[in-house]
C-alpha positions in Angstrom: 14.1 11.2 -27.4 11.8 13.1 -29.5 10.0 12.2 -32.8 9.6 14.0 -35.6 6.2 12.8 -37.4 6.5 13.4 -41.8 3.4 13.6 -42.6 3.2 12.9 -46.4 0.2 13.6 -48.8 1.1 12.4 -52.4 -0.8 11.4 -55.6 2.1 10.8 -58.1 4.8 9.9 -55.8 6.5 13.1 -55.9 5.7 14.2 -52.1 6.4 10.7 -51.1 10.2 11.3 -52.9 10.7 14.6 -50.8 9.6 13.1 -48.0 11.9 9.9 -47.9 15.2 12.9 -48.9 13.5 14.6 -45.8 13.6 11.8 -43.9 17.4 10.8 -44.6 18.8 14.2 -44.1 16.7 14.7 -40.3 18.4 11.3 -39.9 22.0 12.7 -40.7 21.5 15.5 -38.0 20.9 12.9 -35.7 16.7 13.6 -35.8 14.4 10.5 -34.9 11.7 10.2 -37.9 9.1 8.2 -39.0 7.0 8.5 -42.5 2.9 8.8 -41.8 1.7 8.4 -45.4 -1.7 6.8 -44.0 -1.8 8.5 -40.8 -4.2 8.0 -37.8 -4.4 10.8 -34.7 -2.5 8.4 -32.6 0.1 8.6 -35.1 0.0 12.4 -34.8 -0.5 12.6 -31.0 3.2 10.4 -30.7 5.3 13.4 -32.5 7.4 15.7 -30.7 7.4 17.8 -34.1 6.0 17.7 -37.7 6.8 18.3 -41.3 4.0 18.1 -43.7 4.7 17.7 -47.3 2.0 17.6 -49.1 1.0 17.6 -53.2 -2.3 19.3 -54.3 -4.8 18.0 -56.5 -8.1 19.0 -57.8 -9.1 22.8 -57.1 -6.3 22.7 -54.5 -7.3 20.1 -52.4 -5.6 17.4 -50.0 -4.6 14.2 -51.8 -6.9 11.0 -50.7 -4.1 9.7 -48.4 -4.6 12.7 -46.5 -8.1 13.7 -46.8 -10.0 11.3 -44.0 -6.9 12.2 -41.7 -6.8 16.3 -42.1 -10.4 15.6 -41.4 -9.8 14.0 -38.4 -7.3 16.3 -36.9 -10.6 18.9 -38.1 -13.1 16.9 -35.7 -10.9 15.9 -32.6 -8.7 19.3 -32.5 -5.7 18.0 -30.6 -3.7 21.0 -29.6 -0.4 21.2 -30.6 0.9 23.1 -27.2 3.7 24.8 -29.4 5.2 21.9 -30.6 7.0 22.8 -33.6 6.0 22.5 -37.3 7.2 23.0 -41.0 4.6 22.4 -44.2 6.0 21.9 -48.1 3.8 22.6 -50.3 3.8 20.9 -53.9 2.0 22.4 -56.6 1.6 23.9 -59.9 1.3 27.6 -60.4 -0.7 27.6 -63.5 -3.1 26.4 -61.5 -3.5 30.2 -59.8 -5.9 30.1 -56.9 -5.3 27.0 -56.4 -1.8 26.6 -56.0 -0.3 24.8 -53.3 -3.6 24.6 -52.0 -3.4 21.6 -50.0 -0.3 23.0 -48.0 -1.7 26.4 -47.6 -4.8 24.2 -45.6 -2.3 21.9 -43.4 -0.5 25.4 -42.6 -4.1 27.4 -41.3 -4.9 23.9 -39.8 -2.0 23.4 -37.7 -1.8 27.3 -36.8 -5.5 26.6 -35.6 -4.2 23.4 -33.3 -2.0 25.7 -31.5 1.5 24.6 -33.6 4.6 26.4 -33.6 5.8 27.2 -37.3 9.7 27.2 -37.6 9.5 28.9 -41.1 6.7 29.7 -43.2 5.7 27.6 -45.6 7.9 26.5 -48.4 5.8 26.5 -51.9 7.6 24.6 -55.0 6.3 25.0 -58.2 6.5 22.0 -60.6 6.7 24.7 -63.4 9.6 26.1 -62.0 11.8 22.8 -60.6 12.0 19.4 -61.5 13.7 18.2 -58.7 11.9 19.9 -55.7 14.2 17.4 -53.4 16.5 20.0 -53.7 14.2 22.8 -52.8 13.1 21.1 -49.9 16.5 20.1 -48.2 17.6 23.9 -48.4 14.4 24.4 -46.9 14.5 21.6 -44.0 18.3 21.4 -43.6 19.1 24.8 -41.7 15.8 24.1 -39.7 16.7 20.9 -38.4 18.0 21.9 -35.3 14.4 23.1 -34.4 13.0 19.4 -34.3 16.2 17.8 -32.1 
């Protein structure tokens, strides 16, 4: 049976949320899941698929709880072989360049380990939605299939 590895990178506790109503809904399609939010590259090397959500912070950086990680997967390049992937992005827009910054790294990072994207990369804009939950089901739900 196959694994899908969420991969969460969250400051406030917001990407954490939207990971956990990720998690639930995978699990409602019949999708084996686990949450990473302190990942190691044996952690990563175990999953049959992946869904990164991820906040930013700083000038659109990876949160701490992802940082040593994303740096890992950086040093010890474990190719992907086409497994399949999907990256949400939390951010700010008023921000400008550096919106959704952290996602938009994860995404050129697992293009670069040889990943399969099932969608491009969903961006939500915490001056746009205050639930991005929402946002990220529509996203995930009609993708689902893709990690079974």
């Amino acid at each position: 049976m196959s694994k899908v590895g969420i991969f969460v990178g969250s400051v406030y506790g917001n990407a954490q949320h939207v990971a956990e109503q990720v998690q639930e809904l995978l699990t409602s399609k019949q999708v084996v899941s686990e949450i990473y939010d302190d990942p190691s590259i044996d952690d990563f090397k175990r999953c049959d698929g992946y869904i990164f959500v991820s906040s930013t912070t700083g000038q659109g950086d990876i949160p701490p709880n992802l940082e040593f990680f994303v740096a890992d997967l950086k040093d010890m390049f474990p190719l992907m072989d086409q497994k399949p992937f999907a990256v949400i992005g939390l951010g700010d827009s008023s921000y400008c360049d550096s919106y959704c910054g952290a996602g938009e790294q994860i995404q050129a990072l697992l293009l670069e380990l040889q990943g399969k994207p099932v969608a491009d990369m969903l961006k939500i804009d915490a001056c746009e939605t205050l639930e991005p939950e929402k946002e990220a089901l529509a996203f995930i739900e009609p993708l689902a299939a893709e990690f079974a």
